[in-house]
N, C-alpha and C positions, 0 to 999 in steps of 0.2 A: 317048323312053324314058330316053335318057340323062340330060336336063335336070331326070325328074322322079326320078331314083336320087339324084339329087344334092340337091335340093330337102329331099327324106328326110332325108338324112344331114345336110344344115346343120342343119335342120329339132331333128332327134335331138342334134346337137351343142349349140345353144344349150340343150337341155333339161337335159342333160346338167353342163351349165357353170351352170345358173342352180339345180336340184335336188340338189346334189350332199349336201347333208345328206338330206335325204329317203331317196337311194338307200344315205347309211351305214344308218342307222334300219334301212331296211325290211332291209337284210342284217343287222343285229344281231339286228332282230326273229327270223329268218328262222334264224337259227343262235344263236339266246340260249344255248340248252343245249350246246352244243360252247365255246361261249365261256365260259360260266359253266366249265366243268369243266377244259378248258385253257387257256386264252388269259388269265382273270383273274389280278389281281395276288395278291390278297385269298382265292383261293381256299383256302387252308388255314384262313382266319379265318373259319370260318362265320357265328359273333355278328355279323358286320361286316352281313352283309346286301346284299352288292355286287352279286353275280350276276352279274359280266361290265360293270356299269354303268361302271367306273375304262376298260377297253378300249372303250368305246362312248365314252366322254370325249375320250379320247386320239384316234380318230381321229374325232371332229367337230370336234378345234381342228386336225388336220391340215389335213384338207380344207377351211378357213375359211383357215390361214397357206395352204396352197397357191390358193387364189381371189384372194384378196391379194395373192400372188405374181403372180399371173397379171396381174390388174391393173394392176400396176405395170409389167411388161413391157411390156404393150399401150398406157398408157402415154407411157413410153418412146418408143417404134415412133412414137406420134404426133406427137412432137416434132421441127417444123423449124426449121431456121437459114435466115433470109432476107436475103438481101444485096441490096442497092442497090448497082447499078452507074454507073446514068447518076443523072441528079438533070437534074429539069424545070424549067422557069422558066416563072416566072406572071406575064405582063403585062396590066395594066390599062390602056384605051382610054378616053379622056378622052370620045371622043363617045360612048359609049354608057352614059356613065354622068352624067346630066343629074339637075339640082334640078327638080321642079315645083313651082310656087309656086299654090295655091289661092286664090282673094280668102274672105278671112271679113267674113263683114260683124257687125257689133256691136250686133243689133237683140234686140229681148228679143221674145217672141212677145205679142200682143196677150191670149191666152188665158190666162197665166202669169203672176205675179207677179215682179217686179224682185228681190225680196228672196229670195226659194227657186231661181229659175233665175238662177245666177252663170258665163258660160262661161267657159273659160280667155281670160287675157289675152296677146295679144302681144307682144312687143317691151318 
């Protein structure tokens, strides 16, 4: 029961964090008319034609600087400092690092012509 209240709430949390314009919107939507009437800047300027639009502005670059903000935190948080303490040594073993030598031999195919089949040369 525990594991799945939780699940919810992160659940609700990332929604939360990733819709946050959505949920200005739907609250401006949701209260246009109390905004238009109080909360606008422009409400005295009828011509202007605002309706609350300048306060629905203002907090959708809020919530945008505060996600950014957020961001930047997080981050932050993820930035480590790694130090090297000891330092390793890398030796190479002469015997297990051997040439093989292949025989090539320098024959042209009987099927092929000498002037189109050129292999690389050796030496």
């Amino acid at each position: 029961m525990l594991q799945r209240i939780t699940a919810y709430l992160l659940i609700f949390s990332l929604v939360t964090a990733n819709f946050s314009r959505f949920f200005v919107y739907a609250g401006f939507e949701m209260n246009r008319n109390y905004i238009a009437t109080k909360l606008c800047e422009n409400r005295d300027k009828p011509w202007m034609h605002c309706d609350g639009k300048c306060y629905f502005m203002k907090k959708i670059k809020q919530a945008e600087d505060k996600q950014a903000s957020d961001e930047r935190q997080s981050q932050k948080s993820l930035f480590q400092e790694v130090y090297v303490i000891s330092s390793t040594d890398v030796k190479f073993h002469s015997s297990l690092l051997q040439v093989i030598s292949t025989p090539y031999l320098k024959t042209v195919p009987a099927d092929r012509p000498a002037t189109i089949f050129r292999p690389p040369q050796l030496g």
